[in-house]
C-alpha positions as CSV (number, residue, x, y, z in Angstrom):
1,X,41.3,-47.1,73.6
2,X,45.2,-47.6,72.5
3,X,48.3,-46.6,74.5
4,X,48.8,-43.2,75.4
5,X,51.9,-42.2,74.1
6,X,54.1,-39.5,76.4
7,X,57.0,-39.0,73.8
8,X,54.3,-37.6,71.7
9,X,52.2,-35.6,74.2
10,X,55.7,-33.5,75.1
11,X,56.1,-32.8,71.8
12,X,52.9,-31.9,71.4
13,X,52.4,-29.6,74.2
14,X,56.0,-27.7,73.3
15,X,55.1,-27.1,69.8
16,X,51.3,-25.4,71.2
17,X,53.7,-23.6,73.5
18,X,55.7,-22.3,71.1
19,X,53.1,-21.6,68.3
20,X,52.0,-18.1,67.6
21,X,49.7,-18.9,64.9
22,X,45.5,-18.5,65.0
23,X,43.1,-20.6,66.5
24,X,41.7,-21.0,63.0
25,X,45.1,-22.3,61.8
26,X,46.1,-24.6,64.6
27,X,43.1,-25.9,66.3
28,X,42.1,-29.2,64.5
29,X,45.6,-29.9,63.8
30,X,46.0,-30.1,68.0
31,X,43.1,-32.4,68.1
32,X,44.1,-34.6,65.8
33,X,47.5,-35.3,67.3
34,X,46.8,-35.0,70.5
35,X,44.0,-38.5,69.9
36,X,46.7,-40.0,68.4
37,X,49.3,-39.1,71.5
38,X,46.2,-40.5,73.6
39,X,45.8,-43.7,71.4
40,X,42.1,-42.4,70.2
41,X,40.3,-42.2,67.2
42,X,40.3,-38.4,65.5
43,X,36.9,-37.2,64.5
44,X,35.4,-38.2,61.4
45,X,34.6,-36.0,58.4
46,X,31.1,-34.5,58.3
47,X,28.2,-36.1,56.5
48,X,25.4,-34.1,54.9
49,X,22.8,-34.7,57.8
50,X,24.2,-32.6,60.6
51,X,21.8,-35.1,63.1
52,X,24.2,-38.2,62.4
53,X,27.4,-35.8,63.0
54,X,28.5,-37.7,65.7
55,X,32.2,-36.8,66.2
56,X,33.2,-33.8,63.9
57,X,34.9,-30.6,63.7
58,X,33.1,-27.2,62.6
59,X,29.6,-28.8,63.4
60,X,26.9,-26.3,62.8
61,X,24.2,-25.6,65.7
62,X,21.9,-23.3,65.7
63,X,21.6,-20.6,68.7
64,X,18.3,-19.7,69.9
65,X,18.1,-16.3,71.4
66,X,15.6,-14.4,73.8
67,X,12.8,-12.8,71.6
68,X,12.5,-16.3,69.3
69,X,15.4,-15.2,66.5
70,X,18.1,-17.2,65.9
71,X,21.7,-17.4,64.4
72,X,23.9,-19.9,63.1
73,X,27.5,-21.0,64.2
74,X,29.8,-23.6,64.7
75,X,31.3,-25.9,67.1
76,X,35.2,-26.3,66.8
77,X,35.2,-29.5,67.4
78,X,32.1,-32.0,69.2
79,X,31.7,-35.9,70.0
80,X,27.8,-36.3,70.9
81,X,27.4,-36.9,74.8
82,X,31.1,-36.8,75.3
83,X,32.3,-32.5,75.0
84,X,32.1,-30.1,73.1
85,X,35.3,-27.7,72.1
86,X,36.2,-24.4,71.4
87,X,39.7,-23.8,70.6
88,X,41.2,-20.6,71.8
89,X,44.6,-19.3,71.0
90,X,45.8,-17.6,74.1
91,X,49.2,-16.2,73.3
92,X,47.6,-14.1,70.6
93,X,44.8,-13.2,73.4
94,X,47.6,-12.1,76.0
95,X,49.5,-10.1,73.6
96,X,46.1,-8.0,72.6
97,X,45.2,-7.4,76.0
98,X,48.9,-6.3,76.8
99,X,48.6,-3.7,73.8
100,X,45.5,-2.6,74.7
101,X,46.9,-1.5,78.4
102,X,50.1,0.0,76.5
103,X,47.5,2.0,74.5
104,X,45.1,3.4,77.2
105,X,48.2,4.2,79.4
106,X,49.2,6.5,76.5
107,X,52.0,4.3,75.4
108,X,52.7,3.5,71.7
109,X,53.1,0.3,70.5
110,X,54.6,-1.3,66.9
111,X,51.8,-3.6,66.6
């Protein structure tokens, strides 16, 4: 592990703060600087066997539901036996949710 570097994590954390753009957009780019802020390796760039994806972003899993089907997604970004991530882009999230209260108290919005 290398030296965590503050200069960088401020910066970091002010531009999240003052991002308005998707999860989709922003998410990997966030994890990638904030391992180098923290002096870690980023994750590494998926293989063809899913089983040797050890530290990746978008890693397919496979969900198994009640009733035996199944579906297939992704994780946003996993490190086996360490975490697993989903990114969510909350300022998007708490401006929804504000509309929708605008909306069912009768109030139109320019959204």
């Amino acid at each position: 592990m290398g030296e965590v570097n503050i200069a960088a994590l401020e910066k970091l954390v002010s531009e999240a703060k003052a991002s308005g753009g998707s999860e989709l957009a922003n998410a990997q780019s966030f994890v990638i600087y904030l391992t180098q802020a923290l002096g870690l390796e980023p994750p590494k760039m998926q293989g063809e066997e899913t089983a040797k994806s050890d530290y990746v972003f978008e890693r397919p899993v496979t969900f198994r539901h009640p009733g035996g089907t199944t579906s297939t997604g992704r994780i946003d970004c996993y490190k086996r036996d360490s975490f697993i991530l989903e990114a969510k882009q909350s300022a998007k999230r708490k401006k929804a949710r504000e509309t929708e209260q605008l909306e069912m108290a009768g109030i139109e919005t320019t959204q």
